[in-house]
C-alpha positions in Angstrom: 72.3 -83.5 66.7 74.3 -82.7 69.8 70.5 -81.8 71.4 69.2 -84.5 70.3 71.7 -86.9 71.9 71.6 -84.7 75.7 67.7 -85.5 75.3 68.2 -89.3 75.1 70.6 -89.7 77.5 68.2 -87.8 79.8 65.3 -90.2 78.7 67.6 -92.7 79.5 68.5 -91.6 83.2 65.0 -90.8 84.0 63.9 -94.3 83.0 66.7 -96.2 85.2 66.0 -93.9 88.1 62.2 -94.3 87.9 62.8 -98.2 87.6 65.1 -98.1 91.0 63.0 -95.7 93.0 60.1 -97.6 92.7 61.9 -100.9 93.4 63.1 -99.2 96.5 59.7 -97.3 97.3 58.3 -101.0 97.0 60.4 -102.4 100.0 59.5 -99.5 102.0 55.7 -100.2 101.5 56.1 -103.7 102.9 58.1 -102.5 105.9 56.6 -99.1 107.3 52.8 -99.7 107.3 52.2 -96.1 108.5 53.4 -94.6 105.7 51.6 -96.7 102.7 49.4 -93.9 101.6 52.7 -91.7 100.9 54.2 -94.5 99.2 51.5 -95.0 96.8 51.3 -91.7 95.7 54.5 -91.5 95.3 55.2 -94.3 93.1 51.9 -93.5 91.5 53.8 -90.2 90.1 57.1 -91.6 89.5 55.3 -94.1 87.0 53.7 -91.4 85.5 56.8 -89.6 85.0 58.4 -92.7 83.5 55.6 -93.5 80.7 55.6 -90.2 79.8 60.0 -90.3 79.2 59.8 -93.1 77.4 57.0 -91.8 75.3 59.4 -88.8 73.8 62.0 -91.9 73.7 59.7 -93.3 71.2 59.0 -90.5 69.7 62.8 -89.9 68.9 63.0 -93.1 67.4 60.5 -92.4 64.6 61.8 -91.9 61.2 60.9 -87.8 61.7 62.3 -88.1 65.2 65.3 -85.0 64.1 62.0 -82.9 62.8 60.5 -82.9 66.8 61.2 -79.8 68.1 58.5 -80.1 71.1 60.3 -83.3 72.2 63.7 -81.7 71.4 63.4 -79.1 73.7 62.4 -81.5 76.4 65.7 -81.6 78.3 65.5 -79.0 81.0 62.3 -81.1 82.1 64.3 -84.1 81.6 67.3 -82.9 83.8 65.3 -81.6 86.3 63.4 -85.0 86.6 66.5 -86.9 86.6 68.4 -85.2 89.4 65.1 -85.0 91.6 65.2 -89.0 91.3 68.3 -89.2 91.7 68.5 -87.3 95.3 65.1 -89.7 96.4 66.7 -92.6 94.9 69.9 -91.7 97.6 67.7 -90.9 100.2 66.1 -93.9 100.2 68.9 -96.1 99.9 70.4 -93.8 102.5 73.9 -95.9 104.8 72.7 -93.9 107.8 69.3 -95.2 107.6 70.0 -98.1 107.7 72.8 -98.6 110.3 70.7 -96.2 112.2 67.7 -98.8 112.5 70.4 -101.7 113.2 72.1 -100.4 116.5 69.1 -99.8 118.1 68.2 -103.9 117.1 65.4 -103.0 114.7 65.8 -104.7 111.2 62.2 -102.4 109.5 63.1 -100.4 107.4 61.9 -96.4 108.5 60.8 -94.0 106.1 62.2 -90.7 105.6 60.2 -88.4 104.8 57.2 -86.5 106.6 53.7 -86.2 104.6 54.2 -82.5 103.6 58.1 -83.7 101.9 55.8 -86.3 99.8 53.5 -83.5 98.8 56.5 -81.1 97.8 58.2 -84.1 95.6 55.2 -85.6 94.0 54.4 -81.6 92.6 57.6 -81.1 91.6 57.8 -84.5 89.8 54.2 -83.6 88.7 55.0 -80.6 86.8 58.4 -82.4 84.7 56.0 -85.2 83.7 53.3 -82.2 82.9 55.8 -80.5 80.8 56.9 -83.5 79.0 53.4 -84.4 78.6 52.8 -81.2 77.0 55.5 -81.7 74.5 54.3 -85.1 73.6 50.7 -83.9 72.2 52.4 -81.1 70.6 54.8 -83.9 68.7 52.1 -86.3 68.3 49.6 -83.8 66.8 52.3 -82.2 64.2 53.2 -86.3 63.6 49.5 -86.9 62.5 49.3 -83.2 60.6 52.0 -84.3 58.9 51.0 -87.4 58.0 47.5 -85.4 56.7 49.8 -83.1 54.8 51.2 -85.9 52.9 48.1 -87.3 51.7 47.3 -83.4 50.9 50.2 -83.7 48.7 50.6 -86.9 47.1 46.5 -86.3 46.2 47.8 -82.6 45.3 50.1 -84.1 42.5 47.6 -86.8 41.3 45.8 -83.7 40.2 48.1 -81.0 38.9 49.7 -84.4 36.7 46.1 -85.1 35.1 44.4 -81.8 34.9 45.9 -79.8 31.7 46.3 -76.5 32.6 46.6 -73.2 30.4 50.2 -71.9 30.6 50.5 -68.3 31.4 46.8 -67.8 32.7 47.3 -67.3 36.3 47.1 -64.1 37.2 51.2 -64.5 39.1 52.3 -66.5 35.8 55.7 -65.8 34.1 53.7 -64.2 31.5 51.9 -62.0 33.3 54.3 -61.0 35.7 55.6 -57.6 34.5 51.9 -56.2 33.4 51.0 -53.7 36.0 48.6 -53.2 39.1 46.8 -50.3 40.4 48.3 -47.3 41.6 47.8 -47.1 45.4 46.3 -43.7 44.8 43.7 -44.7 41.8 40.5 -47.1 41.6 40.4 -46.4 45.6 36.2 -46.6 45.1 35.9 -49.5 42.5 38.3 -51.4 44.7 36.6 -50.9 48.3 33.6 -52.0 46.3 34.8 -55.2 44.9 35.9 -56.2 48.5 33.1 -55.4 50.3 31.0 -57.6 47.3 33.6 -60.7 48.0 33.0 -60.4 51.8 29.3 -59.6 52.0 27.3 -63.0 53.0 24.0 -61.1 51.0 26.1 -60.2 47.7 25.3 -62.0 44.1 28.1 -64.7 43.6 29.1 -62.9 40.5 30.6 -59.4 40.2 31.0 -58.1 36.0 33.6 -55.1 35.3 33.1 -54.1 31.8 34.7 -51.5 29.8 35.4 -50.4 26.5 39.4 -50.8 25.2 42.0 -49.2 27.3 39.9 -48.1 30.7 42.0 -50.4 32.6 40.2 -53.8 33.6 43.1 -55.9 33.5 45.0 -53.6 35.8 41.9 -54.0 38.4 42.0 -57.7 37.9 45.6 -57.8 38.6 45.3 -55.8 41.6 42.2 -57.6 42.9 43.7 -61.1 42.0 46.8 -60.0 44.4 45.0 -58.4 47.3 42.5 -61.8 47.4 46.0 -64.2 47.1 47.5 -62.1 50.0 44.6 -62.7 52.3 44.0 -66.6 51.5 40.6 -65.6 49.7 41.6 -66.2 46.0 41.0 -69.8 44.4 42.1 -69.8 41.1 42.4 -66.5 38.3 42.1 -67.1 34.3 43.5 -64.4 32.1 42.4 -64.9 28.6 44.4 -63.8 25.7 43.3 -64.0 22.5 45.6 -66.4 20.1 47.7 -67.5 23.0 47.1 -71.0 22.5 44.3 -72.7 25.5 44.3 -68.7 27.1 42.3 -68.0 23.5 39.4 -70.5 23.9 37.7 -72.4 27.1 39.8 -76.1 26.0 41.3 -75.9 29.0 39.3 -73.1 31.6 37.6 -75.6 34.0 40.9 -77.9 34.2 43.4 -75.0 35.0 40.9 -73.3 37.3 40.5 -76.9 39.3 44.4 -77.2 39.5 44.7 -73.8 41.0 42.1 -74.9 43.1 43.9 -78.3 44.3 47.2 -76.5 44.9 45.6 -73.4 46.9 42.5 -74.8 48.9 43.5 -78.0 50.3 40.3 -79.3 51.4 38.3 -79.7 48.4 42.0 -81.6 46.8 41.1 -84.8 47.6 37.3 -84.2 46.5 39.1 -83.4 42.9 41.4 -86.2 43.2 37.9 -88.4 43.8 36.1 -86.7 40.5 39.1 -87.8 38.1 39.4 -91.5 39.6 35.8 -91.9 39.3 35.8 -90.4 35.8 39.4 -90.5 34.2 38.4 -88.9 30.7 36.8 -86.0 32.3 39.1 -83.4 31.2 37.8 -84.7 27.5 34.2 -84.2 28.7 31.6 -81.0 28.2 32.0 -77.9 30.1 29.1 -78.4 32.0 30.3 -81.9 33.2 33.9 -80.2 34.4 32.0 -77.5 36.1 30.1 -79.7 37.8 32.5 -82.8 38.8 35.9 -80.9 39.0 34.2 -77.1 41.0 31.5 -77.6 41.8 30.7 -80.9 43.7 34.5 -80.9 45.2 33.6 -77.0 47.3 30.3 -78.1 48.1 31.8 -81.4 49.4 33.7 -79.4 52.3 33.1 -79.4 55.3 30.9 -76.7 57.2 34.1 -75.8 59.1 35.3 -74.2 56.4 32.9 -71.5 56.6 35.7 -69.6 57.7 37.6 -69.7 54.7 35.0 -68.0 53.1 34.9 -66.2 50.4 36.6 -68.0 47.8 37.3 -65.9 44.8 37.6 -66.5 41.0 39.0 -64.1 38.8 38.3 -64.0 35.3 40.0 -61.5 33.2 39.0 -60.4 29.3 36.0 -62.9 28.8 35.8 -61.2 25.1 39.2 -62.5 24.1 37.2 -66.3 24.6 37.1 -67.1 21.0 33.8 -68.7 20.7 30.5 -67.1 21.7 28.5 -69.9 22.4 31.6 -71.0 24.9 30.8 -67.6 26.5 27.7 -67.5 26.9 27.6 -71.5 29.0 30.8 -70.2 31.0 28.8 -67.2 32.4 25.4 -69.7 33.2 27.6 -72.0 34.9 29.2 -69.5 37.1 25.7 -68.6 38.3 25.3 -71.5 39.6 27.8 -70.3 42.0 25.0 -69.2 44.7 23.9 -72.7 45.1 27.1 -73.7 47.3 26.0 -73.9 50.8 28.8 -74.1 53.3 31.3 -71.6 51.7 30.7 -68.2 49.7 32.2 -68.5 46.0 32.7 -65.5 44.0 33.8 -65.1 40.7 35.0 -61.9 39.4 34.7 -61.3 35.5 35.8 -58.4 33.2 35.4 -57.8 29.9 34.3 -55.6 27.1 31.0 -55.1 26.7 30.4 -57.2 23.7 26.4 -58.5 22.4 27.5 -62.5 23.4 28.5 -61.7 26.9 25.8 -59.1 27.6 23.1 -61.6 26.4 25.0 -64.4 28.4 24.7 -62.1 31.5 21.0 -60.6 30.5 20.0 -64.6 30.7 21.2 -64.8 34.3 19.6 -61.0 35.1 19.1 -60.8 39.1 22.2 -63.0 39.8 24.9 -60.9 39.3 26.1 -57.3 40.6 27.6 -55.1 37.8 29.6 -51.9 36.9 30.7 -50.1 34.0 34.0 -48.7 33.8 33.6 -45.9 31.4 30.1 -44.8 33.0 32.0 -43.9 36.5 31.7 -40.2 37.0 34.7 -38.2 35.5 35.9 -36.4 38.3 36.7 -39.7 39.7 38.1 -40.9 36.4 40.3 -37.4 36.1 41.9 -38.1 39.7 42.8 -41.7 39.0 44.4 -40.4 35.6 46.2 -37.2 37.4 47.3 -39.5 40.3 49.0 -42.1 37.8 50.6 -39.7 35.3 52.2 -38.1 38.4 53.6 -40.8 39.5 54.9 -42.5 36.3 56.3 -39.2 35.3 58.2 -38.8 38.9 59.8 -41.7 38.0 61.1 -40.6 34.1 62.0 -37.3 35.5 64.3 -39.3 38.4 65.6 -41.9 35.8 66.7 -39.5 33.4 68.5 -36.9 36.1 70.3 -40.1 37.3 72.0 -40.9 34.0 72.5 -37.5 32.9 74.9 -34.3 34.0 73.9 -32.1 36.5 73.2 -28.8 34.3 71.3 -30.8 32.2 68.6 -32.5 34.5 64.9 -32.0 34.7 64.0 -29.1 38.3 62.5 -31.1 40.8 59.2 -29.5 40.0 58.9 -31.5 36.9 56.1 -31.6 35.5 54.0 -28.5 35.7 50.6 -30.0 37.4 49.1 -27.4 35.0 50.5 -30.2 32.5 49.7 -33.0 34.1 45.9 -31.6 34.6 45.9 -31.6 31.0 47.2 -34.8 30.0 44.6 -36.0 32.1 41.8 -34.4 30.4 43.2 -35.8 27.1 42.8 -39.1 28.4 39.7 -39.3 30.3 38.5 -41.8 30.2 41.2 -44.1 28.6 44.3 -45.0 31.3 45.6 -46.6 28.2 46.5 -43.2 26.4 47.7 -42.4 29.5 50.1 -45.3 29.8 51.2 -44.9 26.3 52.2 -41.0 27.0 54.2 -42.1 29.7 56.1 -44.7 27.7 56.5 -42.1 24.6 58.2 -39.5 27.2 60.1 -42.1 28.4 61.7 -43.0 25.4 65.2 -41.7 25.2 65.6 -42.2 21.6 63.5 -39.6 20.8 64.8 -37.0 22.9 64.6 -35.6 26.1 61.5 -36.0 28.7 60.3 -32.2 29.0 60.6 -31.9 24.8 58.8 -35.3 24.4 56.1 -33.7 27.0 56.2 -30.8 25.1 55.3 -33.1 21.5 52.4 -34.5 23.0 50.7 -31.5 24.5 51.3 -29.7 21.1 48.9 -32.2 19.7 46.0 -31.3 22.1 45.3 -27.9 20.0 46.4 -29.6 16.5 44.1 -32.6 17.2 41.5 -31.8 19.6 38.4 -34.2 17.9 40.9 -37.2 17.6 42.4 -38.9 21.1 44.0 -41.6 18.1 45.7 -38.4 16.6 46.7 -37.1 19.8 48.3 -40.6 20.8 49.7 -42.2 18.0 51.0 -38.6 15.8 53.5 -38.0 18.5 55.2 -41.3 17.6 54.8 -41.2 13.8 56.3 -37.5 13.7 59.8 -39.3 16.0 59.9 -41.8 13.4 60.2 -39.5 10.5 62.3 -37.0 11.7 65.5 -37.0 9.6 64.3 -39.2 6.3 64.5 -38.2 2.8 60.7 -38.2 1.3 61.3 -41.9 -0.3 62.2 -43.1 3.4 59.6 -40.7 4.4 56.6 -42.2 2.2 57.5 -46.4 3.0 57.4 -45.4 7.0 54.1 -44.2 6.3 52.9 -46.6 4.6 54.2 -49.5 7.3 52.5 -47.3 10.0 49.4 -47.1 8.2 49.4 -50.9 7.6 50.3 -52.0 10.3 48.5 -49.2 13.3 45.9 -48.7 11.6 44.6 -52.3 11.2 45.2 -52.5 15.1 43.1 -49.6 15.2 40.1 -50.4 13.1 39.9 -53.7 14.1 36.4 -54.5 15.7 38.5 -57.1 18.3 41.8 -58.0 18.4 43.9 -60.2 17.1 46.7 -61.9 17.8 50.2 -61.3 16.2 49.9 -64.2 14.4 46.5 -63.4 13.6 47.9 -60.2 12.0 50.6 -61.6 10.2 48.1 -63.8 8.2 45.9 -60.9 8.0 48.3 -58.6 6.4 50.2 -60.3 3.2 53.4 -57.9 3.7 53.2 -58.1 7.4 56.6 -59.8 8.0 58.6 -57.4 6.4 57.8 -54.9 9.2 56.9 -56.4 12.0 59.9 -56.7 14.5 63.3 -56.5 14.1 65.4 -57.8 17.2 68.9 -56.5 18.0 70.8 -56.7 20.7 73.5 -59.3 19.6 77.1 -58.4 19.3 77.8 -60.7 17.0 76.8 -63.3 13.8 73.6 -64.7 14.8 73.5 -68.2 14.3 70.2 -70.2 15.1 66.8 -69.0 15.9 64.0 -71.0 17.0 60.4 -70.9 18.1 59.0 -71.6 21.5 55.9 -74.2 21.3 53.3 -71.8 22.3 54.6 -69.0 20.0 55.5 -66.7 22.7 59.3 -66.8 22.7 61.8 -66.6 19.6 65.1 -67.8 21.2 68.8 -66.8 19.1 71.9 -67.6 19.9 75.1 -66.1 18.4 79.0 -65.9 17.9 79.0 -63.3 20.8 78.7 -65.8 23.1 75.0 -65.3 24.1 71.5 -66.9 23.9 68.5 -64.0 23.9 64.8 -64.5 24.6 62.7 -62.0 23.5 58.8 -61.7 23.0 57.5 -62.2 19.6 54.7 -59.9 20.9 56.8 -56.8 21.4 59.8 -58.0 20.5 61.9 -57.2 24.0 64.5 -59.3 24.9 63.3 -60.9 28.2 66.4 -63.1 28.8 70.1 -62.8 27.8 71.8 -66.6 28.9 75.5 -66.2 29.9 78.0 -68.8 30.1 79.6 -70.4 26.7 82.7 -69.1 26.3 82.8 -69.0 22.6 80.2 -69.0 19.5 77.1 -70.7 20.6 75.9 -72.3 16.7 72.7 -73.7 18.0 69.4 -73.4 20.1 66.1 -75.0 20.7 63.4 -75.0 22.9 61.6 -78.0 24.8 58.3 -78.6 24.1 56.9 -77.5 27.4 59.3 -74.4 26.5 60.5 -74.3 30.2 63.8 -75.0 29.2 66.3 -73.7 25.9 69.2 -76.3 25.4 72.7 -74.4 23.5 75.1 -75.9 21.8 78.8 -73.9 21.7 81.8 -74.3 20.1 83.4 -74.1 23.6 82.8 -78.2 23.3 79.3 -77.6 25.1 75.7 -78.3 25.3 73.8 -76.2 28.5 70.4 -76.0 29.5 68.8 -72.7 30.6 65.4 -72.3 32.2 63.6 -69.6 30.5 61.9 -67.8 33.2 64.6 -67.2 35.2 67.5 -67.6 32.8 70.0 -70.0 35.2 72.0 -72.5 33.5 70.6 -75.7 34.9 72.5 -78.4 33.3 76.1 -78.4 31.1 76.7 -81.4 28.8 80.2 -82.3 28.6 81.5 -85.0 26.3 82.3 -83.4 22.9 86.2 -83.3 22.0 85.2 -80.7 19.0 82.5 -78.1 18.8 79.2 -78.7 18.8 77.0 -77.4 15.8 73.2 -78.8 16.3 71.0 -79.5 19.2 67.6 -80.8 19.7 64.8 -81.7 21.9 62.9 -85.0 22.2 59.4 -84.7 21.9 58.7 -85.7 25.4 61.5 -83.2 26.8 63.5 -86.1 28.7 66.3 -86.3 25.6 68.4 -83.8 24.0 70.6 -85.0 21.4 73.7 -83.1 20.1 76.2 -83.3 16.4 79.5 -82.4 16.9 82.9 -81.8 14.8 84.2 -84.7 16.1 81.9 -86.9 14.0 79.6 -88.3 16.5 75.9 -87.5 17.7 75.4 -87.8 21.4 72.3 -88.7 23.4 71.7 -86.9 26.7 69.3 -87.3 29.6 68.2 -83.7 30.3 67.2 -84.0 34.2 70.8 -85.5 35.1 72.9 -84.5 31.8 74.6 -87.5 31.8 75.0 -89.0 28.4 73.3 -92.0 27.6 74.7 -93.1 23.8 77.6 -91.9 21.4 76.5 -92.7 17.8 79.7 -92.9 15.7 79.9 -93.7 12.3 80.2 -90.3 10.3 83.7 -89.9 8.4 83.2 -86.0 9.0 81.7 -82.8 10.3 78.2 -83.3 11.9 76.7 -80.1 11.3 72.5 -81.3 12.4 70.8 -83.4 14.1 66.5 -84.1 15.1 64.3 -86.3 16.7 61.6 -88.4 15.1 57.9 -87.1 16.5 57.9 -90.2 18.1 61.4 -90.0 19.9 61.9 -93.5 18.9 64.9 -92.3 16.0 67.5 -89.6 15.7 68.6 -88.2 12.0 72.0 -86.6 11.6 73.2 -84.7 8.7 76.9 -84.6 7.9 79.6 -82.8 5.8 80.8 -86.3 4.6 78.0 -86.2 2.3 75.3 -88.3 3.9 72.3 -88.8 6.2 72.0 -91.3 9.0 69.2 -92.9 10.9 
């Protein structure tokens, strides 16, 4: 601020002392004729230097004025321009002058300066105006970027507010974010391949990695979706997932791939933003017409200068977990339309298992697409991505498990034996998914220690050398028996067998959902999550089925997967029982209610407390969401329901009218009523 003053003051100087120099220069050009062409030139500069001052002074004055820096760092130029005005401006005003030219009877005014002092002073006043002039366009240009960047955005937002958009599918979502990448020692080949395909102006527009189960192609994606995002080439990835809600089917592919679109290439935005104006029930429209009026037209609509953007890369993971067929099969004949685009290169990347819908979907666009099978690359290949992953991944368990363990009992240095690892790999080839489920079995402490769960596994590669299944999943089953009587012994085996080996024999997979209808006595089995310290006393659902939230007397609300059942979240911060929790529909946020007198809301990616209601006198047994997410309303011991904005947390209404205990409380679908359920006996609307 300081700065910014010392350059307006020196705007300010510069200004006067242009004004009175050239007032002064102008009675010299009336009185020394001789010197008229010095004058001129003079003034000329000094005018120059002026309009270009009180340009930054207008510039300061706009609204982003602070923001400048170009015209804040103006005020060496300014200084220096204001002292050498100030030295001409005494000069020329000069006593001595004067009284000089009146002794000898002669009232004319006499210049005082030879032609080659002119020329000095009108460079050196040349170069300050040059400087400042500099620092003007700089200003001015990042004025009218910004300006640009603001229409970027606003359009920007249009979109990403009208385009639905499948949560979880990008390949940096919340829900992908702890699957893993490539090794930087394996797929070395496949991935200098895949490059060079992106970048190559002569290369098919599409690119299909297929692979049986477990060889790895969502790793790859991962890995490719990352480099292309770290080099400005990636549009927009889609991982499907099979009976995660719009990641199972194509309800939402073109929309969420357009959004990604919008938010990272911003000069086909506004060509999106057009599409939806002209058509506002696109997203309800066919695939072909989203294709076509939300990707298409908007990249063929930029400019040629953004050749060198070029490529722009789709990534689509697991096509086979796409739901329906026919959906397939129109996605892929779309896509090759792809080569059709004439100022920019579009590539899409697609995985998937080999299966008959998307090799006849790809056998109907044969000659305009470039393929490669995973489980067909040679095995020496396959061997030394396998050894160079178990390597490292078993580095790690040997380093985890000396760290928490006493000296005379930790793993030599040279664990494992590459004769072992060598092995392993041949047991996998050509599955990185038995190798990655090894790694996780040796890591398991519950079952004992690395080297003896190593030890368990290679065991199986004599006992079980027809079956990789036996050599993978008997490891496990023989940890899980280990101490059981025979009754124990018999209902383990049969929940293995009911549950693994429907995985197994299943032609495609399913969801867990999907299995639990499948399997009649699924439930009794299928996870049981601990962690809590205490009673647990509300569990709930999050709207797309990934999330079971619980919260409990320990003073603690958990997230865990319903997939795997971790806990991905532990929310910290009542300070007694917490009786209730819920999600919001979008299930970004979970809203607790404590007996601490509390409601708090918790963002469920990263777990911080966001919000903490405060109003209660008693504690607080029930909380709920609206349907829109804006409301959360809360039933207390002190006999009233509160209603809460959730974006500020200030409360909004106190319903009172109970004669006791509130112990629930839920919205209407419409969030136009609230219901309340109280110990006095009744129900209120």
């Amino acid at each position: 601020m300081a700065e910014g003053l010392g350059v307006a003051a020196s705007v300010i100087a510069v200004v006067d002392l242009s004004t009175k120099v050239i007032s002064l220069c102008s009675q010299y050009y009336r009185d020394v004729k001789n010197a008229r062409n010095d004058i001129t030139r003079l003034e000329r500069e000094i005018s120059n230097l002026k309009h270009a001052s009180k340009g930054v002074q207008q510039l300061l004055d706009h609204h982003k004025g602070a923001k400048l820096e170009a015209s804040q760092k103006l005020r060496d130029a300014l200084t220096d321009g204001s002292s050498q005005l100030e030295k001409l401006e005494q000069q020329l005003s000069s006593k001595s002058i004067r009284k000089a030219m009146s002794r000898v009877g002669i009232r004319a005014l006499k210049w005082p300066f030879e032609s080659k002092d002119v020329e000095k002073i009108i460079q050196d006043l040349g170069r300050c105006t040059q400087i400042i002039s500099l620092g003007l366009q700089v200003d001015q240009t990042a004025i009218l970027l910004q300006v640009d960047q603001n229409l970027v955005d606003a359009d920007r937002k249009t979109v990403l507010d009208k385009l639905p958009i499948a949560k979880g599918a990008a390949f940096d979502s919340y829900a992908e974010q702890h699957n893993p990448t490539c090794h930087p020692d394996t797929r070395i080949e496949l991935l200098r391949d895949i490059f060079d395909w992106a970048v190559n102006p002569e290369a098919e527009a599409i690119f299909w990695l297929n692979g049986m189960a477990g060889t790895g192609k969502s790793t790859i994606s991962r890995t490719v979706a990352r480099a292309f995002a770290e080099t400005d080439h990636l549009g927009a990835s889609f991982f499907f997932k099979r009976g995660e809600g719009d990641r199972g089917t194509m309800a939402a592919f073109f929309t969420t791939i357009a959004a990604q679109l919008a938010r990272k290439k911003p000069a086909c935005t506004s060509h999106i933003k057009n599409a939806i104006d002209a058509d506002p029930n696109i997203v309800g429209k066919t695939m072909r017409e989203q294709f076509e009026k939300l990707i298409l037209e908007p990249l063929s609509r930029i400019s040629p200068s953004a050749r060198e953007f070029s490529p722009v890369v789709i990534i689509v993971d697991a096509l086979d977990e796409c739901e329906r067929e026919a959906d397939v099969k129109l996605m892929i004949s779309l896509f090759s339309r792809a080569k059709t685009l004439q100022h920019l290169r579009l590539r899409i990347f697609v995985t998937s298992r080999p299966e008959l819908p998307i090799r006849l979907g790809f056998r109907a666009i044969k000659g305009t697409y470039q393929d490669l099978v995973l489980h067909e690359i040679p095995e020496p290949v396959v061997e030394h991505d396998i050894s160079a992953f178990l390597r490292h991944e078993l580095a790690e368990i040997r380093d985890n498990y000396n760290g928490s363990v006493s000296e005379n009992r930790q793993l030599p240095r040279t664990w494992p034996d590459q004769s072992d690892i060598k092995i392993l790999a041949e047991m996998a080839i050509p599955l990185f998914i038995f190798a990655a489920t090894v790694c996780r079995f040796i890591a398991d402490r519950r079952c004992g220690n690395p080297d003896k769960q190593l030890r368990e596994v290679l065991d199986y590669r004599t006992k079980s050398q027809e079956s990789q299944l036996d050599a993978t999943y008997l490891p496990v089953l023989n940890q899980l028996l280990v101490g059981l009587s025979t009754k124990k012994k018999n209902e383990v085996l049969e929940q293995f067998q009911g549950v693994v080996g429907s995985i197994i024999m299943l032609a495609s997979p399913l969801s867990t959902c999907a299995l639990a209808r499948l399997l009649a006595d699924w439930s009794q089995y299928l996870q049981t999550l601990e962690g809590h310290n205490g009673w647990v006393n509300s569990v709930t659902f999050s709207h797309d089925s990934v999330f079971v939230a619980s919260a409990s007397n320990d003073g603690t609300v958990r997230l865990w997967r319903t997939d795997t059942g971790d806990c991905v979240q532990i929310l910290k911060g009542h300070n007694d029982w917490v009786n209730s929790v819920t999600f919001s529909h979008d299930s970004v946020f979970v809203a607790s209610a404590s007996t601490d007198y509390t409601v708090r809301l918790w963002r469920t990616d990263t777990g911080d407390c966001v919000q903490i209601f405060e109003g209660h006198s008693e504690s607080v047994n029930s909380v709920a969401f609206s349907h829109n997410s804006a409301f959360i309303t809360s039933a207390s011991n002190d006999r009233t329901v509160r209603l809460w904005r959730a974006d500020t947390g200030d409360c909004i209404q106190i319903f009172k009218g109970h004669s006791n205990w509130v112990f629930s409380v839920a919205f209407s679908h419409d969030s136009a009523f609230i219901a309340s359920a109280s110990v006095d006996n009744t129900v209120r609307l």
